[in-house]
C-alpha positions as CSV (number, residue, x, y, z in Angstrom):
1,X,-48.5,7.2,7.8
2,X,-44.9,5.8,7.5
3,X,-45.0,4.9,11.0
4,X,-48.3,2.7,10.0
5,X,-46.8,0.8,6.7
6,X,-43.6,0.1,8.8
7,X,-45.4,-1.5,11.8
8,X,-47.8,-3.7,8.9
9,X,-44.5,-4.6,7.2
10,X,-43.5,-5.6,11.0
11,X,-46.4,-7.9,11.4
12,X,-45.8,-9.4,8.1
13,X,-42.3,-10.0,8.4
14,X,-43.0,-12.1,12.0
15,X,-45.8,-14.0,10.6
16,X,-43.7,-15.3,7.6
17,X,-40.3,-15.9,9.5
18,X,-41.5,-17.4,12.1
19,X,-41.7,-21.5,11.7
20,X,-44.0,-22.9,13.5
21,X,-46.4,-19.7,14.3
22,X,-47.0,-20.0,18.1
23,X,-49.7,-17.8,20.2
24,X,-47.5,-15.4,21.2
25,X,-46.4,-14.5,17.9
26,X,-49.5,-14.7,16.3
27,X,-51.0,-12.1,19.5
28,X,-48.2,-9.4,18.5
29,X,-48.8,-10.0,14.5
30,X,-52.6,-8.8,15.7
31,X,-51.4,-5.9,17.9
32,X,-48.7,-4.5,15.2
33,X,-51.9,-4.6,12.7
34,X,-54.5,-3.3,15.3
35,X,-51.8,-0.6,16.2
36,X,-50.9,0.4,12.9
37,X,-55.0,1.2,11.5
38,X,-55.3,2.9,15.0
39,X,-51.9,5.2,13.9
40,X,-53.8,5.7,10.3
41,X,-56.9,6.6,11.8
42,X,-55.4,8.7,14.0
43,X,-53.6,10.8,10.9
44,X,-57.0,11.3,8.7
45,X,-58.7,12.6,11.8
46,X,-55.4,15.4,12.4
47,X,-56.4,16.1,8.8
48,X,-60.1,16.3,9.6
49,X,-59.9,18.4,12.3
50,X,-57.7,20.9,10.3
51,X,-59.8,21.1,7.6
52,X,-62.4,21.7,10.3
53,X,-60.8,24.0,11.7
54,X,-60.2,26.0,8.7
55,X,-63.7,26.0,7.3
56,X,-65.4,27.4,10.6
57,X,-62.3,29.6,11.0
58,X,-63.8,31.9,7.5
């Protein structure tokens, strides 16, 4: 989950310091942000699954 908010605060920190925004900036702001929901996705579904795997394990 940390690993998430610090690649977000990442992507914000290049899209605010950088004057002009250029293409290639603006393609890695995406990828930090795509990244980081894919990390936080990833981490509720290791919960899921041990939750999962506790409830069929009774």
């Amino acid at each position: 989950m940390l690993l998430s908010d610090t690649l977000r605060a990442a992507a914000r920190a290049l899209a605010t310091h950088t004057e002009p925004p250029c293409s290639s900036v603006n393609s890695m702001v995406a990828t930090l942000r795509e990244v980081a929901t894919e990390i936080m996705q990833w981490h509720s579904l290791h919960w899921e699954v041990r939750a999962l795997s506790r409830a069929t394990a009774t």
